[in-house]
N, C-alpha and C positions, 0 to 999 in steps of 0.2 A: 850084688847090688844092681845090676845092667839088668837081671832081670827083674827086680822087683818094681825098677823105672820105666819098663817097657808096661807089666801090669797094670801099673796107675794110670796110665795114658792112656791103655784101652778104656779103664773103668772109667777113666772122666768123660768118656765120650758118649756116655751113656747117660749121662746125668743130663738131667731138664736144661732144654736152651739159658733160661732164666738164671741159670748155676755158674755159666760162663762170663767171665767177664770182658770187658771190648779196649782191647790196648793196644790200637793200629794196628791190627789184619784186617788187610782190604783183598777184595775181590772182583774180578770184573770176567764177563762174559763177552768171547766174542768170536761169530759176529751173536748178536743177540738173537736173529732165528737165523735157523739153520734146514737146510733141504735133510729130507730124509736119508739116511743112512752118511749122511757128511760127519763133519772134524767142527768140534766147536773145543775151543783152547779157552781156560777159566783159569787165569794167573792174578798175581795179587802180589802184598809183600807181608812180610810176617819178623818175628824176628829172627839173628844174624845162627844162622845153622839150627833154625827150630825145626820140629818134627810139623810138616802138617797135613793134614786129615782133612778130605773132600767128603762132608759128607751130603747125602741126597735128601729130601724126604717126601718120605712114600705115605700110601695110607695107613702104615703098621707105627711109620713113627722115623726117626732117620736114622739111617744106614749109611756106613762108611762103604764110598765107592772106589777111593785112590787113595795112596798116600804117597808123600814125598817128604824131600830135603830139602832146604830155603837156601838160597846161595850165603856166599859171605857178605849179601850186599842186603841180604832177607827176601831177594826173588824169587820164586815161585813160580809153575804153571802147571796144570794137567792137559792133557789133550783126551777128550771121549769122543766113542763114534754116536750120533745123535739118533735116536733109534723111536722116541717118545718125549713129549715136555718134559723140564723139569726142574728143582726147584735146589738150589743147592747152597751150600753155606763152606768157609773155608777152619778150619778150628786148630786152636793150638793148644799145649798146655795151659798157654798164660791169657788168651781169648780166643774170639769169633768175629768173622767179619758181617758186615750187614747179606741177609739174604740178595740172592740176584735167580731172576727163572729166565730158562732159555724157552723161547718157545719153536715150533717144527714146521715146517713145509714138506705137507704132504707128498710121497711121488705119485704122480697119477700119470699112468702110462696107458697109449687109446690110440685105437691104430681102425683103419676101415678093413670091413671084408666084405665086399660086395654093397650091399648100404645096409650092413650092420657094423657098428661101433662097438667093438672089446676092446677089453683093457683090466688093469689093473691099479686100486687103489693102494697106496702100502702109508702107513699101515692100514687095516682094514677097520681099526676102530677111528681112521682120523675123521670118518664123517660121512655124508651119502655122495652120491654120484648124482651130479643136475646135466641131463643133455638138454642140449639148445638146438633146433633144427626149424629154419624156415619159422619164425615167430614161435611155435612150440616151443613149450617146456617139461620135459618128461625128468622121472625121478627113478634111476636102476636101484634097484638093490645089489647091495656088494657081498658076496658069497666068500665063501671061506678062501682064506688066503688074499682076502684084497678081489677078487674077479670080477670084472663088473660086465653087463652085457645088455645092449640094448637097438630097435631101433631107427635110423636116421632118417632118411628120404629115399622115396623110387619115382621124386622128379629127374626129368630128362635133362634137364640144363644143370650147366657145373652151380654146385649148392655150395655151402660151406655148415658147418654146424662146431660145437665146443661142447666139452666134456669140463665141470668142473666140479670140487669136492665144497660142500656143505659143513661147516666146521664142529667137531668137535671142542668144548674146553682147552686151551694150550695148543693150539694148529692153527696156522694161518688162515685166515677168512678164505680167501677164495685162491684155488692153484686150478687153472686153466689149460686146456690144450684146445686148439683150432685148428680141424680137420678139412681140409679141401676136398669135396667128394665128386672127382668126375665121373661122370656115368659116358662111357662110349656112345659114341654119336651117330649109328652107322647110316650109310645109303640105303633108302626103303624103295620099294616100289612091289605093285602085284604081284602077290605068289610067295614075300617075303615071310622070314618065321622067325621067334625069337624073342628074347629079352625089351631087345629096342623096338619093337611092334608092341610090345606090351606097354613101354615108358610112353610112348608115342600114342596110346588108344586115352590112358589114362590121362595126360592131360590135355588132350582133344574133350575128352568127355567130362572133364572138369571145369571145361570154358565154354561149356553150351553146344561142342556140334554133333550134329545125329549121329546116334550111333549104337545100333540094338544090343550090341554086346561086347564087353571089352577082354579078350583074350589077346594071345602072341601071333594071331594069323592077320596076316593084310592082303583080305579078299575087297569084293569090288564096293563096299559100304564102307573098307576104312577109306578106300580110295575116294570115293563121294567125299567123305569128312573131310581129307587133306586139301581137295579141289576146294571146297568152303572154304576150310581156313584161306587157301594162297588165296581167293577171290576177297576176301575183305580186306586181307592184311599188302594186295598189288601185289603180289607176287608171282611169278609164271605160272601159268594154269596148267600143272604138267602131273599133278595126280600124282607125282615121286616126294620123296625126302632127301634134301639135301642139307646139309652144313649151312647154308642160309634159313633154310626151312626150320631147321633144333634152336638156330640164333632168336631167328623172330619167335617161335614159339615159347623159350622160356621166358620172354619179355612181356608176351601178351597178356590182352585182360579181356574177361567177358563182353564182346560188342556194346554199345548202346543205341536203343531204338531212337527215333526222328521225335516220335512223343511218349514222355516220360510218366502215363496213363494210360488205363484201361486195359482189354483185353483185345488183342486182334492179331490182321496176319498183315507184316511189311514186305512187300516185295520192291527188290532192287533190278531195273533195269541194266543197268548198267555195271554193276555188278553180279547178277545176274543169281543171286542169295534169296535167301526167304529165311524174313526172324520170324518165329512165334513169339509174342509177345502175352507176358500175364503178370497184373498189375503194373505195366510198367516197365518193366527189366524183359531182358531177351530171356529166354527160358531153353530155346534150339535154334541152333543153324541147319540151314538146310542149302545146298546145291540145285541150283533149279534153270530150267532153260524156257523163257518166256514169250516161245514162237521162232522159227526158222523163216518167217517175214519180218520179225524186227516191228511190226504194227502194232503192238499188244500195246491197248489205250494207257495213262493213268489216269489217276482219280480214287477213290473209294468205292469200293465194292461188296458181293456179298456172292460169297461160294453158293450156288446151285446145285451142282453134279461132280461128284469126285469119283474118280476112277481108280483103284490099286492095282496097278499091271498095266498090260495094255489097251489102248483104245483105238483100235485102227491103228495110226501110224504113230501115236502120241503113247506115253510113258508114262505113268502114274499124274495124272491131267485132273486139272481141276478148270470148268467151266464158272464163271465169274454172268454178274448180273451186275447192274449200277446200282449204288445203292436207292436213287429216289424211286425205284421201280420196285426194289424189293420190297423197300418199305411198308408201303402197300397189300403185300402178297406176303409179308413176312408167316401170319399164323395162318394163313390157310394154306403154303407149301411147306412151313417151317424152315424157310433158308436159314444155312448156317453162319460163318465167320465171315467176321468182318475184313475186310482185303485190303490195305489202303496201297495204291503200286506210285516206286517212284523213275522218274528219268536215271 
């Protein structure tokens, strides 16, 4: 008889939802999401030493996942490890409780390697990978096993960025990681080589100052550049990199010229810089020395004679005219840029 009552019990559990009927088995889920690979515990009550049947349902139809014994009091519980959402129902001989879904919290595991961000999404169907870096928004593809790979920053100042997952059906909206990405800071100066010469060309030459070419050497042109920057931003005019120098530099922003038009060249006195100016916005910084007399007029001008190299005792020189004279003389010698110099 023990077995023909085991039989039937299987066979009922095969029958259509609709076949069961509902006479107090309850079910509850908790907690109701669950981190990936955790303990989600689905207890309920049933009747007094009933048989009951956990079952799931899948896309094939529902599957029995547990089964147990009701206390003498009709309490119940299963504990599973959370692996995927899912949708589960509690069943006895004599009924069913109402449906309950757990849903899942992706793990998403993201770690730096130089300023690339890997990691691992699990599972790998819970969704895509969104990195966040510096206003960007990029989107990894997640390779087999969950991997993801992608990316971040190779600014010089400490950045931060976040790795998160894109939802699939049944997974929590968004699981987050935020990575602090320091990039070593080092002391630069002539003759230096390396990484940090590289982070240091790049955004020098991202914020306007001259600079023919950006590799990991810091020859006497990245030197000129660094001299620019200190010279706008007051800071010692010492041609090195220091830990103030990487501070003020990740904070800074492209200069802005005196006037917000036209095309010309601003020269600072006292600063002792030169913007090129086009439409309006500074376009290069230049490092510039504006006489060893210290006389050099202002006003507005118009370049006449430009020299690349030396000129006698002077260094890449550029000979200036006023402009109410150029004016004048402008199409019959063709003078070029306009100069405006200030104190």
């Amino acid at each position: 008889m023990r077995r023909f009552a085991v039989l039937g019990a299987l066979a009922a559990l095969i029958l259509p939802a609709s076949a069961w009927g509902a006479e107090g088995v309850t079910l509850t889920a908790e907690p109701a999401v669950v981190s990936y690979d955790g303990i989600v515990r689905l207890h309920g009550s049933a009747g007094l030493l009933a048989d009951v049947f956990l079952v799931q349902r899948l896309p094939s139809g529902w599957t029995v996942v547990a089964q147990a014994t009701a206390n003498t009091d009709g309490a119940f519980a299963f504990e599973l490890r959370a692996r995927k959402p899912g949708v589960y129902q509690a069943r006895t001989i004599g009924g069913q409780s109402a449906e309950v879904s757990t849903g899942l919290r992706p793990l998403l595991r993201a770690r730096l390697s130089g300023s690339t961000v890997t990691g691992r999404l699990l599972p790998a169907r819970a969704g895509t990978v969104v990195l966040r870096s510096k206003g960007r928004t990029r989107r990894i593809r997640v390779g087999s096993g969950g991997s993801a790979r992608g990316w971040a920053t190779s600014e010089p100042a400490g950045m931060c960025c976040g790795s998160r997952s894109s939802p699939q059906p049944g997974y929590v909206r968004v699981v987050a990681r935020r990575l602090a990405l320091r990039i070593r800071q080092p002391a630069l100066r002539l003759g230096s080589h390396g990484p940090g010469v590289l982070a240091l060309k790049r955004r020098l030459a991202a914020l306007g100052y001259a600079l023919p070419s950006v590799n990991s050497g810091y020859r006497y042109e990245t030197y000129e550049a660094v001299l620019a920057f200190q010279k706008v931003h007051g800071l010692p005019r010492t041609g090195r990199v220091d830990s103030r120098f990487w501070q003020v530099l990740g904070q800074a922003s492209t200069p802005r010229p005196r006037i917000p038009r036209g095309d010309y060249i601003e020269v600072s006195k006292s600063r002792q810089t030169l913007y090129e100016v086009r439409d309006g916005k500074v376009a290069r910084v230049v490092h510039v020395s504006t006489g060893a007399t210290g006389n050099t007029p202002v006003g507005t001008w118009r370049v006449y004679r430009e020299v690349f190299g030396w000129d006698w005792v002077l260094y890449h020189p550029m000979y200036l005219i006023p402009l109410w004279l150029a004016s004048g003389l402008r199409e019959r010698w063709g003078y070029g840029s306009v100069v405006r110099g200030y104190g």
